[in-house]
VEXVEX-564334 format. One record per atom (N, C-alpha, C, O): x negated, y negated, z negated; residue in three letters. Coordinates in pm, whole numbers, plus 50000, padded with zeros to 5 digits. Example, Ala and Ser with C-alpha at 12.3 -4.5 7.8 and 13.67 -1.06 7.14 Angstrom:
BEGIN
486815056949220ala
487705045049220ala
486805033049220ala
485765033249154ala
487155022549292ser
486335010649286ser
487104999749213ser
486594988649196ser
***
This chain:
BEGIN
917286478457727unk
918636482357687unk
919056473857567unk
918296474257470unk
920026467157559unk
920726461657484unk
921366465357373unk
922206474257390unk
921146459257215unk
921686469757122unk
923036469257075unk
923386457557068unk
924046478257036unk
925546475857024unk
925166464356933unk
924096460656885unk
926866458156925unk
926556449256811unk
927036458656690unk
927756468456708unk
926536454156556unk
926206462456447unk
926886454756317unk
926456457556205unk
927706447356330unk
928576441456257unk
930166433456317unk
930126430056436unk
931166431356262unk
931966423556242unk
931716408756254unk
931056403356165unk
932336399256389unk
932736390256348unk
933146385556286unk
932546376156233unk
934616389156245unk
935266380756145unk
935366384655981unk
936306383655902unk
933556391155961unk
933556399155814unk
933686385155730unk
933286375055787unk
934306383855579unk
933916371455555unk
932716369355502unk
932136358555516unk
932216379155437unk
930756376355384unk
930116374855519unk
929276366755478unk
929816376055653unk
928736372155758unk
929486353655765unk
928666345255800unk
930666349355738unk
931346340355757unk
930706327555640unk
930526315455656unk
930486335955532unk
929936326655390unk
927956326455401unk
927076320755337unk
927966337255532unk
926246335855485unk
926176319755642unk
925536309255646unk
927186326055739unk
926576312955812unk
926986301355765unk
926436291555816unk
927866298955673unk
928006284455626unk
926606280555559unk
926036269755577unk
926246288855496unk
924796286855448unk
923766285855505unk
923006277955449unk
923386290255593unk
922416293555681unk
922506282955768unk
921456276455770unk
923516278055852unk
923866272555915unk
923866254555888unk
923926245755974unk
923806253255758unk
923616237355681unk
922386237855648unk
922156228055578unk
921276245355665unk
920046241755730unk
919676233255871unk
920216232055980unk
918396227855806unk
918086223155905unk
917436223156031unk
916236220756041unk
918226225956137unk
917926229556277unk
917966244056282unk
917246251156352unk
918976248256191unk
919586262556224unk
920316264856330unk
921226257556370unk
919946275056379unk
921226283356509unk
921276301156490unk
920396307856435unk
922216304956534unk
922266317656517unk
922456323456648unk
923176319356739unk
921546335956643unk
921676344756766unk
921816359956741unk
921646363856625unk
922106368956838unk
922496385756802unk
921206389856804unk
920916389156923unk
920526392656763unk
919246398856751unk
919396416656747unk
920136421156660unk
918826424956824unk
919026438856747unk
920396444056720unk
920586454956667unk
921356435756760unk
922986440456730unk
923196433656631unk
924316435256583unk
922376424756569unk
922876423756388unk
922366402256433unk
921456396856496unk
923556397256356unk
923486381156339unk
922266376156275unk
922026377756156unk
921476369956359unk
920196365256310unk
920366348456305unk
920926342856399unk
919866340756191unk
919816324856161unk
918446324456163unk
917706329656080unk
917996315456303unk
916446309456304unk
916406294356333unk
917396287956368unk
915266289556318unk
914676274256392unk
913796282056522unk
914126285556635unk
912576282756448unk
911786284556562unk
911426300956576unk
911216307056680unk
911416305456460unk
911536315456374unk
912736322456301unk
913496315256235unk
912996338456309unk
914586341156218unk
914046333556083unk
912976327356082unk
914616334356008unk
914226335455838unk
915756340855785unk
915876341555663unk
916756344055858unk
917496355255785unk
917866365655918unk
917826363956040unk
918276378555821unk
919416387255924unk
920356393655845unk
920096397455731unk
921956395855925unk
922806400155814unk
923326411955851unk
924046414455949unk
922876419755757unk
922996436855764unk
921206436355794unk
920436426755799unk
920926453255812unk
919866460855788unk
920266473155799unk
921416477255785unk
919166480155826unk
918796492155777unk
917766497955750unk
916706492455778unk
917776511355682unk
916376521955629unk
916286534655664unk
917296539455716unk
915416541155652unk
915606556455647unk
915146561355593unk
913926560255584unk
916006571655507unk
916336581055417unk
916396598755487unk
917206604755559unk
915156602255424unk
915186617955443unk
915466619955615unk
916056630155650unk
915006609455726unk
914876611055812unk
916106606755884unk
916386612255991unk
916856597355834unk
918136598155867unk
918376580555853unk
917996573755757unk
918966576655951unk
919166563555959unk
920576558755884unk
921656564655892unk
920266545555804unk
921466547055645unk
921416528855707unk
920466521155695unk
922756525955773unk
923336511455779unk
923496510755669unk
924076518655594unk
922726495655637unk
923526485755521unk
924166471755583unk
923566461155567unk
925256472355644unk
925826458955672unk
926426447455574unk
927026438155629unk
926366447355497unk
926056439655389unk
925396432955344unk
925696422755282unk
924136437855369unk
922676430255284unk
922636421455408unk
923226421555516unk
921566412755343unk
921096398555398unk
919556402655429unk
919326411855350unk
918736400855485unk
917336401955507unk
916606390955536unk
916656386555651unk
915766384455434unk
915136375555437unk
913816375255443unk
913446386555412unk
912556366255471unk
911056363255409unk
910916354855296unk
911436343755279unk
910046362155210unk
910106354555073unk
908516355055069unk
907846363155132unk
907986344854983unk
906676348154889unk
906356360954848unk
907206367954794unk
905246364654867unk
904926379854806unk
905386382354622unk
905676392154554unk
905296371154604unk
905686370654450unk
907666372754469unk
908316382354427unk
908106362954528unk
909496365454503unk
910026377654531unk
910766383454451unk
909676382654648unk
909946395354693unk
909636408454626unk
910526416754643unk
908756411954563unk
908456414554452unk
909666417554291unk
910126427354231unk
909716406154283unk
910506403954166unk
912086407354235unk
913016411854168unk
912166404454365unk
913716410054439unk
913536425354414unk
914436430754350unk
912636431654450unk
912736443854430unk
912626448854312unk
913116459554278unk
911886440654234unk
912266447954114unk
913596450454035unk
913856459153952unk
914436439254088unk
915926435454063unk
916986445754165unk
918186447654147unk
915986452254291unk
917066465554345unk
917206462454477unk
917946469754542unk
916666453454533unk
916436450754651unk
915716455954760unk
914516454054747unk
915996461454857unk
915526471254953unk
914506469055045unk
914086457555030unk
913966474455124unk
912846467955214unk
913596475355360unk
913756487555365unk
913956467455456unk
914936468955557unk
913646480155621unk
912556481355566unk
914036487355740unk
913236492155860unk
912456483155912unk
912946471955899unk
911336483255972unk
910426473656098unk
910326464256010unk
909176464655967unk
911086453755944unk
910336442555890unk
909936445155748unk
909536434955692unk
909926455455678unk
909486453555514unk
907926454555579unk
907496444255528unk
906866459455651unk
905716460555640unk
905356441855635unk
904456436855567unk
906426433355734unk
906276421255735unk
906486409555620unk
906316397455638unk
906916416155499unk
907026404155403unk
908596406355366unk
908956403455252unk
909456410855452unk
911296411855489unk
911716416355321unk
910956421855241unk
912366414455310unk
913016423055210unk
914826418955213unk
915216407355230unk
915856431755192unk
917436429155235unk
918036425655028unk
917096426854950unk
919376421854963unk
920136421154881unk
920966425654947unk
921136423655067unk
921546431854880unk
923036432554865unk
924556420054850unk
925066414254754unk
924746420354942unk
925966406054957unk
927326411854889unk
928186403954850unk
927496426154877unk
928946428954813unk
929526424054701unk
930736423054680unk
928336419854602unk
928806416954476unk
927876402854426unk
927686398554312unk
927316396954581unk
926256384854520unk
926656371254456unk
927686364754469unk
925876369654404unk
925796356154338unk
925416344254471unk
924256344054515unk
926266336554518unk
925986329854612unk
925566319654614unk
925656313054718unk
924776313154471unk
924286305654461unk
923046312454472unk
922286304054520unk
922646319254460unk
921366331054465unk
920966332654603unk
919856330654651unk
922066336854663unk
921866334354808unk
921226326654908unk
920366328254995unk
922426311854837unk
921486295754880unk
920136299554873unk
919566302954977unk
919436299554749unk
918726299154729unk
917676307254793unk
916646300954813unk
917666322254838unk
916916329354894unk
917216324955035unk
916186323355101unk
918226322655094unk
918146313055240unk
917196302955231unk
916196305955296unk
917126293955185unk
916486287155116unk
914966283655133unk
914316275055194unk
914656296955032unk
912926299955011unk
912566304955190unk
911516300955239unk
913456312955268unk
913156321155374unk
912756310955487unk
911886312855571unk
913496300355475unk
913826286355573unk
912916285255563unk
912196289255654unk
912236277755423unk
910406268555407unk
909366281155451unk
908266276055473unk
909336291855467unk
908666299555534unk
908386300555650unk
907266302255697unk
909516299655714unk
909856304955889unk
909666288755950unk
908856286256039unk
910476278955893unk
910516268355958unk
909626255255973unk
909306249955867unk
909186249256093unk
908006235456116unk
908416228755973unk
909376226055901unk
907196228155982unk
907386215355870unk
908206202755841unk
908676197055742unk
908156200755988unk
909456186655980unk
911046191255962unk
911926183555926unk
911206203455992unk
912376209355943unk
912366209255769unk
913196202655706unk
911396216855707unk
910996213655557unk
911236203555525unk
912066202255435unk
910496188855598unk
910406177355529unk
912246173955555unk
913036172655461unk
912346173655595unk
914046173055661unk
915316177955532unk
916266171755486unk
914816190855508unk
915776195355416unk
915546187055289unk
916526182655229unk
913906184155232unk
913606180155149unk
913836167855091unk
913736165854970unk
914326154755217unk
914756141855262unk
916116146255196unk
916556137355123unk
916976158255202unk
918646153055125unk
918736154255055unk
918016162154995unk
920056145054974unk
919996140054815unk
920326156454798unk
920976163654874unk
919576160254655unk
920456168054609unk
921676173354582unk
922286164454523unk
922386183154593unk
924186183254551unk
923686188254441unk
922756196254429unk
924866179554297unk
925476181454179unk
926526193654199unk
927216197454105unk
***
């Protein structure tokens, strides 16, 4: 069975995470679970999540859900960051996009990419000049 979809097309924050996500290298996006997933071979993001609370299933369509280092993830949560359903036992951890810093973002797209993605995708991103 197929899951509804669980977000908005034309939200603009799902609009600002695929510009990001998407200027990776050998990114594509697919509906995963109802909710917009950015992978290579592997997701390394999803946008929205959820948890449960007191037995009760609590949408966050907002947050971003990424894989980070046990260390970064960590320090995300210590900063208020949630551990989605099914993937927090995996490393996952969601932010909050309502009020993010989107350079922060980059950046946790970013770390999630060199995780999930072949190496020649890595060496790939690593090959472009920096942006000023």
């Amino acid at each position: 069975m197929a899951h509804p979809p669980m977000f908005d097309d034309d939200d603009p924050l799902l609009a600002r995470v695929r510009d990001l996500a998407l200027a990776l290298p050998g990114a594509a996006e697919k509906v995963s679970h109802g909710r917009p997933a950015f992978f290579t071979q592997k997701v390394f993001a999803y946008f929205g999540c959820s948890t449960k609370r007191d037995g009760e299933w609590v949408q966050h369509p907002h947050h971003l859900s990424v894989l980070l280092e046990p260390d970064e993830r960590l320090a995300l949560l210590d900063e208020g960051a949630i551990e989605p359903a099914y993937l927090a036992p995996s490393g996952w951890v969601a932010v909050d996009l309502d009020e993010a810093d989107w350079q922060r973002v980059a950046e946790l797209l970013d770390a999630s990419f060199r995780v999930t993605a072949p190496k020649r995708l890595v060496a790939d991103l690593d090959a472009r000049a920096p942006v000023d």
